[in-house]
C-alpha positions in Angstrom: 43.2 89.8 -7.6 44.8 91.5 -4.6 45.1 94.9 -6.2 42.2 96.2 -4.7 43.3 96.4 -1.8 46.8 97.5 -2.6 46.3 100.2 -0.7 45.7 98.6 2.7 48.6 96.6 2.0 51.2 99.2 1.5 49.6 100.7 4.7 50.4 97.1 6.7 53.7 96.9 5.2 54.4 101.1 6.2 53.3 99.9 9.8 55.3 96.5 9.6 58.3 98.2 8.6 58.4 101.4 10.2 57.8 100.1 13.6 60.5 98.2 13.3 62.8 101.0 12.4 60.9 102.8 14.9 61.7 100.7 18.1 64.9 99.9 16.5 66.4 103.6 16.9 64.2 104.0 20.6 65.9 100.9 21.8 69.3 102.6 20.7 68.6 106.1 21.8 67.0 104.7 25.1 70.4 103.7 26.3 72.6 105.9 24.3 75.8 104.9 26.6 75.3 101.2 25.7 74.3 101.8 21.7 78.0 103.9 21.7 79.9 101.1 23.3 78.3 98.7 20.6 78.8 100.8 17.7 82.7 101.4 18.7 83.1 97.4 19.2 82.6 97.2 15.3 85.2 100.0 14.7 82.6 102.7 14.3 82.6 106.5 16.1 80.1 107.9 18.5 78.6 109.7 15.9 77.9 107.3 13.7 75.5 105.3 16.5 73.4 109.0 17.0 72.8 109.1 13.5 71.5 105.9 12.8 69.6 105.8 16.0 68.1 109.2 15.4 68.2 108.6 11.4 65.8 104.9 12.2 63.7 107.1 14.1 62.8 109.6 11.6 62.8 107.1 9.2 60.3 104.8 10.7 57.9 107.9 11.6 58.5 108.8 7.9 57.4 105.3 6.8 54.6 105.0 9.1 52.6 108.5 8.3 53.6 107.3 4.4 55.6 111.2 4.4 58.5 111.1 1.5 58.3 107.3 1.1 61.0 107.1 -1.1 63.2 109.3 0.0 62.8 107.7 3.8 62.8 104.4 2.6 66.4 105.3 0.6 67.6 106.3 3.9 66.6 103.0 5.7 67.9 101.1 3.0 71.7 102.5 3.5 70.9 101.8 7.0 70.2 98.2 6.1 73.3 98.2 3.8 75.3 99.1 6.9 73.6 96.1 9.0 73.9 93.7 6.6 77.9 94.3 6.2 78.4 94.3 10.3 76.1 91.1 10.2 77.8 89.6 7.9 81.6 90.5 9.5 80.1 89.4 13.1 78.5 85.7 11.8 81.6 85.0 9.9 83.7 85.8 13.2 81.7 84.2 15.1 81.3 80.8 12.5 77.8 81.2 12.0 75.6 80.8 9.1 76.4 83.9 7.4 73.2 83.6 5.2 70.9 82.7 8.3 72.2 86.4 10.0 71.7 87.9 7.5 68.0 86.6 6.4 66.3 89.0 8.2 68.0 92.1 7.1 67.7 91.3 3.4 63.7 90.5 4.3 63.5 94.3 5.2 65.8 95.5 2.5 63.2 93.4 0.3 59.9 95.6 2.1 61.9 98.8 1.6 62.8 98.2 -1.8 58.9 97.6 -2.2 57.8 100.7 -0.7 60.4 102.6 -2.9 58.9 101.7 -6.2 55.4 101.9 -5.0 54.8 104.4 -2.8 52.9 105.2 0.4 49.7 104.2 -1.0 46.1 106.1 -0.2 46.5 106.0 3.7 49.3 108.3 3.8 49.4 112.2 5.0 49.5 114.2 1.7 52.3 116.4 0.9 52.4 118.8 -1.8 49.8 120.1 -4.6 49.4 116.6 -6.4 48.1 115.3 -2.3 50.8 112.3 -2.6 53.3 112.2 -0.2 55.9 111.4 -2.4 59.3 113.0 -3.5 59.4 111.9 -7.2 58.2 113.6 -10.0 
């Protein structure tokens, strides 16, 4: 019933979830000094906090304009994997609900993996000969 506007759908979700990857890395890169001392609290290096921040930028742009869906959306999702192990570690330190901290990264793992299988959808900038802006054969 819905199918017809599949399309305009995928578009929402694109804008949904690459805005949130989107302000995600600009919050981190925005205060780069802070995002550091964050990431090395959880045992990570320097590094590590300038690629995510930059890799959820790129990521979120790539979602948004609907440019190498999958292959952005893969990205995001190891991103995710990442979150989801340092939420997990910091609600079971801290004797939270491990399930409620981590409800809302598994919601966007959920939206990636449904961009990954299928795709950016009409409203996307076309890449290539076929005009899809997709990675996959």
């Amino acid at each position: 019933m819905l199918t017809r506007y599949k399309d305009v759908l995928l578009f929402a979700a694109r804008l949904i979830i690459g805005g949130i990857f989107l302000s995600a890395g600009w919050m981190k890169v925005a205060d780069m000094t802070m995002t550091v001392g964050y990431f090395g609290q959880m045992g990570l290096p320097a590094f590590v906090a300038y690629l995510v921040a930059y890799a959820e930028i790129a990521g979120g742009l790539a979602v948004i304009l609907g440019l190498w869906i999958e292959l952005a959306s893969m990205g995001l999702f190891v991103i995710m994997v990442g979150a989801s192990f340092y939420s997990y570690k910091g609600a079971a330190a801290m004797n939270i609900a491990v399930f409620q901290a981590l409800m809302p990264v598994l919601a966007i793992i959920s939206g990636l993996f449904g961009l990954m299988v299928s795709g950016a959808g009409k409203f996307a900038i076309p890449v290539g000969k076929k005009g899809g802006a997709s990675v996959s054969a």
